[in-house]
C-alpha positions in Angstrom: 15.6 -11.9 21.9 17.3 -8.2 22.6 15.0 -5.0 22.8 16.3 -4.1 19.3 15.7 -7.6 17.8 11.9 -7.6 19.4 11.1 -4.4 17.9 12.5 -4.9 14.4 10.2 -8.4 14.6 7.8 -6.0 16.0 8.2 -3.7 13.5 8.6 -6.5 10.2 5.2 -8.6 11.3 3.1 -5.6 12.1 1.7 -2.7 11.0 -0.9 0.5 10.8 -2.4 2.2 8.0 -2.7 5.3 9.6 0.2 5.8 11.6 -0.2 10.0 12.6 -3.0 8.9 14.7 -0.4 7.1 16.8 0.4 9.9 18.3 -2.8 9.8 20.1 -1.8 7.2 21.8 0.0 9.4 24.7 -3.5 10.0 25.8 -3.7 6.8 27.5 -1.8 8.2 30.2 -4.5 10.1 31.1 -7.0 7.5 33.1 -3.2 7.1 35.4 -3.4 10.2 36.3 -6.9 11.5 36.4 -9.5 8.8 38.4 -12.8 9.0 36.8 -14.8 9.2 40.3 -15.6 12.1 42.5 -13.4 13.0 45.1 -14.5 13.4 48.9 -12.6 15.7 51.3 -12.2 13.5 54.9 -10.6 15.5 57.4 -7.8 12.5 58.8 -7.1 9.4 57.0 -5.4 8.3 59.8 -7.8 6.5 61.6 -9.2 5.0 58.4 -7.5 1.2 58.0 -6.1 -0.5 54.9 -7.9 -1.3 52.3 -5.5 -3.2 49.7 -8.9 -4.5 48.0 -9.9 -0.9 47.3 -7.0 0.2 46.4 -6.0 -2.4 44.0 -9.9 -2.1 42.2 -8.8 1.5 42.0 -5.3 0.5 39.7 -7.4 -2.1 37.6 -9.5 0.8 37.1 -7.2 2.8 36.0 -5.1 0.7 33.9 -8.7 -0.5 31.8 -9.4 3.6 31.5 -5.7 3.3 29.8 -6.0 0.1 27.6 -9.7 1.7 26.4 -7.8 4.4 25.4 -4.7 3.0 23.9 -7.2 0.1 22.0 -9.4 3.2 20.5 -6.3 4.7 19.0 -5.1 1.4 17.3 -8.3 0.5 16.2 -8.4 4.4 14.1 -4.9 3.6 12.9 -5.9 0.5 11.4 -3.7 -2.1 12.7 -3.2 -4.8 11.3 -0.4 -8.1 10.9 1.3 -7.9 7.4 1.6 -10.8 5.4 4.0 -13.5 6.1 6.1 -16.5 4.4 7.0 -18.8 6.3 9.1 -22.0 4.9 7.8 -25.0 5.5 9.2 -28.5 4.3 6.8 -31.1 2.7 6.5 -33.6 -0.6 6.8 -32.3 -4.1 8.1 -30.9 -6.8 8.3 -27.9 -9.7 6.1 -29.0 -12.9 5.1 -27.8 -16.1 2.3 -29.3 -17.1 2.4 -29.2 -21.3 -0.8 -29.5 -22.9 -1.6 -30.6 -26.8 -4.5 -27.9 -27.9 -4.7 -29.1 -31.4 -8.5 -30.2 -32.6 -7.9 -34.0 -32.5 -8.0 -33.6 -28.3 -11.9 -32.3 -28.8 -12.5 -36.2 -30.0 -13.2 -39.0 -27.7 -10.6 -42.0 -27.3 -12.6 -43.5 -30.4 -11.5 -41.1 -32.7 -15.0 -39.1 -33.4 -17.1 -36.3 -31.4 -17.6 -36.9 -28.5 -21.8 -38.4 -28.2 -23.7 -39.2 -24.6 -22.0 -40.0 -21.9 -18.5 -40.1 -23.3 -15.6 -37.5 -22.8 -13.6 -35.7 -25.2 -9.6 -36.3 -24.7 -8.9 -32.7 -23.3 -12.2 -33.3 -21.0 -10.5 -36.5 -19.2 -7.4 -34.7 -19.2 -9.0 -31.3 -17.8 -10.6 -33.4 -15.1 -8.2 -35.7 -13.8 -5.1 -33.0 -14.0 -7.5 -30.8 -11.6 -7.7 -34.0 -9.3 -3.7 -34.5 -10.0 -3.3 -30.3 -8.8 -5.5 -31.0 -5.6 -3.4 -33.9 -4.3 -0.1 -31.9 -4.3 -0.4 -28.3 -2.7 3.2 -28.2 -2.6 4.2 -27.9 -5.9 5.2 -25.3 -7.8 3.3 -25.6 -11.0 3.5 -23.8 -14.8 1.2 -24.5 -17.6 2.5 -24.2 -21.1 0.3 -25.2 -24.6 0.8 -25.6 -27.8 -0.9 -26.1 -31.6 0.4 -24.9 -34.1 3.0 -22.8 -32.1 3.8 -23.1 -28.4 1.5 -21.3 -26.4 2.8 -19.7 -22.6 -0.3 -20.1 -20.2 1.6 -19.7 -17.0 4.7 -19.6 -15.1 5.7 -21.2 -11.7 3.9 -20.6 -9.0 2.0 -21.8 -6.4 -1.1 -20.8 -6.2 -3.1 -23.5 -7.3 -6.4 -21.5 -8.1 -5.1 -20.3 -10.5 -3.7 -23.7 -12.5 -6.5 -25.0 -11.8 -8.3 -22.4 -13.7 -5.5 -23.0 -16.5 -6.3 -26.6 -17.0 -10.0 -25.6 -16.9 -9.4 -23.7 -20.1 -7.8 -26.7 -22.2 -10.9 -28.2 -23.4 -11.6 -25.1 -25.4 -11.6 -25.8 -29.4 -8.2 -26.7 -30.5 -6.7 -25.8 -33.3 -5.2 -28.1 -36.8 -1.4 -28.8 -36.1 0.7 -30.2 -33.5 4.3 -28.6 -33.0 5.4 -30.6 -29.9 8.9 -29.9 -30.8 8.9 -26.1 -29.9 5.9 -26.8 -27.1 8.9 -28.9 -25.6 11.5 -26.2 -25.5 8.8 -23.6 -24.1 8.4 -25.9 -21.1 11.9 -26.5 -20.5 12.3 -23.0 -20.7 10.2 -22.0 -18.1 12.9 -23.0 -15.3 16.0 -21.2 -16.8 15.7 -19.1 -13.6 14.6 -21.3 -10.9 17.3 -21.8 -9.0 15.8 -24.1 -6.5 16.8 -27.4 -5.2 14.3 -29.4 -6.0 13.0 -31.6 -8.1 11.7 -30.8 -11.6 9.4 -32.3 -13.7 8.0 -31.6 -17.3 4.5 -33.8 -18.2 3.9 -33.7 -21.3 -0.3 -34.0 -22.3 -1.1 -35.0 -25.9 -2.2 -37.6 -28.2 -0.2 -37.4 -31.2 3.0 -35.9 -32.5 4.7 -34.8 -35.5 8.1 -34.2 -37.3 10.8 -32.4 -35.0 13.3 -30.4 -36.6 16.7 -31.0 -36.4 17.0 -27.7 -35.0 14.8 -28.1 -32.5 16.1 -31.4 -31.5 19.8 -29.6 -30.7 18.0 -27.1 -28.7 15.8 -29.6 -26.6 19.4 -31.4 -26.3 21.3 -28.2 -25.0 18.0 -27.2 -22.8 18.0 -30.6 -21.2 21.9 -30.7 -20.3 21.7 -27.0 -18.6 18.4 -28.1 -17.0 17.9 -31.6 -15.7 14.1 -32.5 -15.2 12.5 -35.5 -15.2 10.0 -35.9 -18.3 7.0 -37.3 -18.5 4.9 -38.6 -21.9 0.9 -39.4 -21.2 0.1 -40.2 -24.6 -3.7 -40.2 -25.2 -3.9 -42.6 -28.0 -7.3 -43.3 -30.3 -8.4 -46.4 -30.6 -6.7 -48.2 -33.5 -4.0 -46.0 -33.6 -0.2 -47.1 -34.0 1.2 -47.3 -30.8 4.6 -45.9 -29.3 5.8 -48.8 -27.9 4.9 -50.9 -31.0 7.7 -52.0 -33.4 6.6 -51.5 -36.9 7.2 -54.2 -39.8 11.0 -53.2 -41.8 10.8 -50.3 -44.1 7.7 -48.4 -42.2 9.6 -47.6 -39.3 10.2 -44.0 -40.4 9.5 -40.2 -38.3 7.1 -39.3 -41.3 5.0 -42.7 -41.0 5.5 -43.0 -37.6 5.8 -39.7 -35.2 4.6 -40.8 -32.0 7.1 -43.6 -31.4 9.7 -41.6 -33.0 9.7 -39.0 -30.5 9.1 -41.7 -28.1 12.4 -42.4 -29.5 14.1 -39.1 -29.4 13.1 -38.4 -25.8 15.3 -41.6 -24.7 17.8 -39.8 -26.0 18.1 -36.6 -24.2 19.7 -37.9 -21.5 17.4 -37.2 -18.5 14.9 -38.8 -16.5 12.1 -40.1 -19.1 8.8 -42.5 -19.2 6.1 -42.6 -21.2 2.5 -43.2 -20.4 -0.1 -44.7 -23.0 -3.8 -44.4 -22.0 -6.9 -45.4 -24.7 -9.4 -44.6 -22.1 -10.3 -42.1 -19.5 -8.9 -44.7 -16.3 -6.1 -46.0 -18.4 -4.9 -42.1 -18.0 -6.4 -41.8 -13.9 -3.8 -44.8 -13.4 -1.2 -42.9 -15.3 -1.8 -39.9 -13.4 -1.4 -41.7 -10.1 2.0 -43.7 -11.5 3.5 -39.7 -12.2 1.8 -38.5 -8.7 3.7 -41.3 -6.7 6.5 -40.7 -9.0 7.1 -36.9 -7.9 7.0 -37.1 -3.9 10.5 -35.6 -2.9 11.4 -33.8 -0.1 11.1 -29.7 -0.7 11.3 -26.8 0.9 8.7 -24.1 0.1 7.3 -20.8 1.3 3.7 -20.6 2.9 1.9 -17.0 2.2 -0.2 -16.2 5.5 -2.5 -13.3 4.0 -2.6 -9.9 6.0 -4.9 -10.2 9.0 -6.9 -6.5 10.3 -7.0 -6.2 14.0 -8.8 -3.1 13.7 -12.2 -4.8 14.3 -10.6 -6.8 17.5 -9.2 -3.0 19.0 -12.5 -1.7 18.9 -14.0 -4.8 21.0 -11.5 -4.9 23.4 -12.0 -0.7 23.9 -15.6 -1.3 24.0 -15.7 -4.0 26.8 -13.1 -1.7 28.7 -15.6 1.3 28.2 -18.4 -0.9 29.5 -16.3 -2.0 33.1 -15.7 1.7 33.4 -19.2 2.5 32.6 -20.3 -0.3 35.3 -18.1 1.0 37.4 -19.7 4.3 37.1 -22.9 3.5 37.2 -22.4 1.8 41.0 -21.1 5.3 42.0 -24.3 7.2 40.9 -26.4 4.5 42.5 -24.7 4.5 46.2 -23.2 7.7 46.6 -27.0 9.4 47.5 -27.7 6.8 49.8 -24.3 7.3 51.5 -24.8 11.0 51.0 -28.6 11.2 52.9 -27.3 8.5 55.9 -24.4 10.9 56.3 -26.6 13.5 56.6 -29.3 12.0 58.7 -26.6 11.3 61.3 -25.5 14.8 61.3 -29.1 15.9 62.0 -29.3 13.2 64.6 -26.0 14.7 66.3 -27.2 17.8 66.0 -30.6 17.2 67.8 -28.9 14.9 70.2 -26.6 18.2 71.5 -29.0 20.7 71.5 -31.0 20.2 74.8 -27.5 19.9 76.6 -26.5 23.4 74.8 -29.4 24.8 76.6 -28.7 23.0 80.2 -25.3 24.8 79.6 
């Protein structure tokens, strides 16, 4: 990579909070400069021999005095690596998950409160779609409602925490209707602008239907030729309920006695990617679940947010072991340079004692 490439990387990944106190950072070339031991006059240095061990402790010396310095000054400007996306490649897919919120999920799969042990229908579907969220963290994932009218929970995205919270809010009391029709076309909607190649998917959560107008039906055609997905129906059906796959006797085969399987039917007809799921028990939707999760395991591309990361705290460790070296380093000066000093003068006393009785002979 070129200088100006390095530092626009540089310059991209990293960053400071503070960045006038950068300009302390010329004080670094200080401890070059400026040694922090006492300095001894000798009168030659030419009889003294090399010392590359000395003289090399000496650099290191300097050059920690420097980084102390220079790791102080970052640590004050808060620095710090910004956050990143990086794209990654993995199995998965863009869904909407569409849930029925009308009062008939608060009963169990036999059709009455819920008593004991037993599970509501939005309370096996809030527990097994968190399951179905933790097994995919690639997707991209929406969550749409509806009751009486459709109901936008949330839009693509993919931080999972947050549709998991979603889901966890669909086994609060429902309300009387059940407009699947316009619940259809808000879910279809919600990826008009992803653009995306990847695959799409729209699962559908509910156990009951009702009449879809005709306008509605043209729109849920139109949405589904601008926007291919693949659709799926889980279809919670009560015990003793009509089925969607069942074929009813001549003459009671209509939408108004019959609105499951006539959506069943509709759906067939929009000319994407459809399959419907009918559960009558809490496992009968766990293996549907699985059958859509081993379904929707496509190649995709998607972005993986690193957080921001503070170095601050790692500056001021680094400058506070440099500080302690120096300190050491110090410390060893104090210690032998009054032993050196009183030997050097004990041997000056000694020469000077030594001379004096031939000074007198003289």
């Amino acid at each position: 990579m070129n200088g100006p490439g390095l530092l626009d990387a540089l310059t991209h990944d990293w960053g400071v909070d503070h960045p006038a106190v950068l300009a302390l950072a010329a004080l670094a070339l200080l401890p070059l400069v400026a040694g922090i031991f006492r300095r001894r006059g000798l009168p030659a240095l030419e009889l003294v021999p090399a010392d590359p061990l000395s003289r090399g402790l000496a650099a290191a010396l300097r050059v920690t005095g420097a980084i102390a310095v220079l790791a102080l000054v970052l640590g004050l400007a808060g620095l710090h690596r910004r956050e990143q996306g990086i794209e990654r490649e993995g199995t998965g897919a863009h869904l909407v998950l569409l849930l029925d919120r009308s009062s008939s999920m608060d009963n169990s799969f036999a059709d009455r409160a819920p008593t004991g042990d037993q599970e509501s229908k939005s309370a096996a579907a809030r527990r097994l779609l968190t399951e179905f969220v933790g097994r995919r963290p690639h997707d991209r994932i929406a969550v749409a409602a509806f009751s009486t009218s459709p109901m936008p929970v949330l839009p693509l995205t993919d931080h999972h925490a947050v549709v998991e919270a979603a889901i966890r809010a669909i086994d609060r009391p429902g309300l009387a209707f059940t407009d699947v029709g316009r619940g259809l076309a808000l879910a279809f909607s919600y990826f008009a602008g992803d653009i995306d190649e990847t695959s799409r998917a729209v699962l559908l959560v509910s156990d009951g239907a009702a009449l879809v107008d005709r306008r509605v039906q043209d729109a849920l055609r139109d949405a589904a030729a601008r926007t291919p997905v693949h659709l799926y129906w889980l279809f919670l059906r009560s015990r003793g309920a009509k089925g969607i796959f069942e074929v009813p006797p001549p003459g009671e085969d209509t939408p108004q006695a019959n609105p499951e399987r006539h959506l069943h039917l509709f759906l067939q007809t929009l000319g994407v990617p459809y399959r419907a799921f009918e559960a009558t028990s809490p496992q009968a939707v766990a293996d549907a679940i699985a059958e859509i999760d081993r379904q929707e395991t496509r190649p995709i591309r998607y972005v993986e947010r690193i957080p921001r990361r503070d170095f601050a705290r790692p500056a001021f460790a680094v400058a506070g072991g440099a500080l302690a070296l120096l300190m050491a380093a110090k410390l060893v000066e104090r210690r032998l340079a009054p032993a050196g000093s009183t030997a050097g003068m004990a041997a000056s006393a000694r020469a000077v004692r030594d001379d004096a009785p031939r000074r007198r002979v003289a």
